[in-house]
C-alpha positions in Angstrom: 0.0 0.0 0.0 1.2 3.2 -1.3 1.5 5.6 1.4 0.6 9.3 0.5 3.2 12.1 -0.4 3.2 15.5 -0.1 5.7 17.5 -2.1 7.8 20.6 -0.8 5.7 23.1 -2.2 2.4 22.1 -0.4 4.2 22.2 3.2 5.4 24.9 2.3 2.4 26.7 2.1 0.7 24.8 4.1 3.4 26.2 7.3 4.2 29.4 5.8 7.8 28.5 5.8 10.1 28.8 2.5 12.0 25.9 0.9 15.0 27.0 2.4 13.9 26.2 5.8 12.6 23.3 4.8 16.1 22.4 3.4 17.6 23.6 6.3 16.2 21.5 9.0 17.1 18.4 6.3 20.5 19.4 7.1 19.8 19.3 10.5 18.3 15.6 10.5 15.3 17.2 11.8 13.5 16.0 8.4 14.2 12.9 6.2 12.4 13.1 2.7 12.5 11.0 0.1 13.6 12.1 -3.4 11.9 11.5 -7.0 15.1 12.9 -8.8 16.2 16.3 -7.3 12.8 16.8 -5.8 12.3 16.6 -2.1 8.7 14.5 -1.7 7.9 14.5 2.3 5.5 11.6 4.3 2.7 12.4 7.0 5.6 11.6 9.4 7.6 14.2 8.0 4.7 17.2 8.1 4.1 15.7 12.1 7.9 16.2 12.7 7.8 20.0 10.9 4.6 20.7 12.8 6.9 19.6 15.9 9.4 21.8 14.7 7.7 24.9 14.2 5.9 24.7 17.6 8.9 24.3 19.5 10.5 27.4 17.9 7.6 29.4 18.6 7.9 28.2 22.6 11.6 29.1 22.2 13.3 25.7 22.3 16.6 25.5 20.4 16.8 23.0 17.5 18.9 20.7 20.1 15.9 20.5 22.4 13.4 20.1 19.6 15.3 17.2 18.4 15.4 15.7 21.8 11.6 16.1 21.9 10.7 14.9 18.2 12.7 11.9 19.0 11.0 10.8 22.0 7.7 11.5 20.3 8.7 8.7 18.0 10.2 6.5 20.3 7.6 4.5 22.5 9.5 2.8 24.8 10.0 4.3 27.9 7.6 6.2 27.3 7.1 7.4 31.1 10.8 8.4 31.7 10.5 10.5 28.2 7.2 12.4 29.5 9.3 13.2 32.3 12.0 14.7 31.0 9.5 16.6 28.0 7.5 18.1 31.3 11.4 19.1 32.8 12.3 21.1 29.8 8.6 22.5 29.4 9.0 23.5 32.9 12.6 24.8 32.4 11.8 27.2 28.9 8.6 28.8 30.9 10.9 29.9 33.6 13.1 31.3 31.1 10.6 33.0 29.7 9.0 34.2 32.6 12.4 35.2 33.6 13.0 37.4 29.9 8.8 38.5 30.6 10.0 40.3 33.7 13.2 41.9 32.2 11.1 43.2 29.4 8.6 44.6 31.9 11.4 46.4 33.7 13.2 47.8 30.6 9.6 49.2 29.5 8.9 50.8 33.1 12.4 52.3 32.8 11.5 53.9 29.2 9.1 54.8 30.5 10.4 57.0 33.0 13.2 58.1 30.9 10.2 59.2 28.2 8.3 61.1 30.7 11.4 63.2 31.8 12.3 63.8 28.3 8.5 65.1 27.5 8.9 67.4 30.8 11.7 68.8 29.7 10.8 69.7 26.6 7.6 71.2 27.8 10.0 73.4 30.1 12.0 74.4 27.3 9.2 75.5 25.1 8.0 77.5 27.9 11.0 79.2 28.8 11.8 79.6 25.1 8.2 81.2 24.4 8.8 83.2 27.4 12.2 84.5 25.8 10.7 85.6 23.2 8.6 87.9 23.9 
């Protein structure tokens, strides 16, 4: 039985990604297509593992971790100990982020400041250079 294939310019659209990335996590083993000539034709496994892919980049996990986390999504044995370690690293980025969440917070509050002195004093200096003038 024939299973289906999906070629490189339907996941492409179908992820919003260009070719290039899909080349590039090739080169990374992250994807293994199989080729009809020069062209790149990709299983259901393959669009799973890319769907894998992008999520993880969009929580902020680095390809290394991604790879770690694709692979025990296909591996089923020890299945519990894999769970485990997935919920460690979930538990790991959040703090991270929560951790850059609170910087950011901090850096705008201190803009903000700095913008609020910067309006004042402008507003003094138009005053006092209105006042000059006349």
């Amino acid at each position: 039985m024939n299973k289906p294939m999906i070629p490189i310019r339907q996941l492409t659209d179908e992820f919003g990604i260009t070719t290039r990335t899909l080349r590039f996590y090739e080169d990374q083993g992250l994807l293994t297509p199989e080729r009809n000539g020069r062209n790149r034709i990709f299983s259901e496994g393959d669009r799973t593992r890319l769907k894998l892919i992008l999520r993880g980049k969009r929580m902020g996990f680095s390809l290394a971790k991604i790879r770690v986390i694709i692979d025990m999504y296909e591996d089923k044995s020890g299945e519990l100990q894999q769970l485990n370690h997935l919920h460690k690293n979930i538990i790991e980025q959040r703090q991270s982020l929560m951790q850059k969440l609170a910087d950011i917070t901090e850096s705008l509050d201190e803009l903000g400041k700095v913008e609020k002195g910067c309006v004042d004093r402008m507003r003094e200096l138009q005053v006092t250079n209105t006042g000059d003038a006349t």
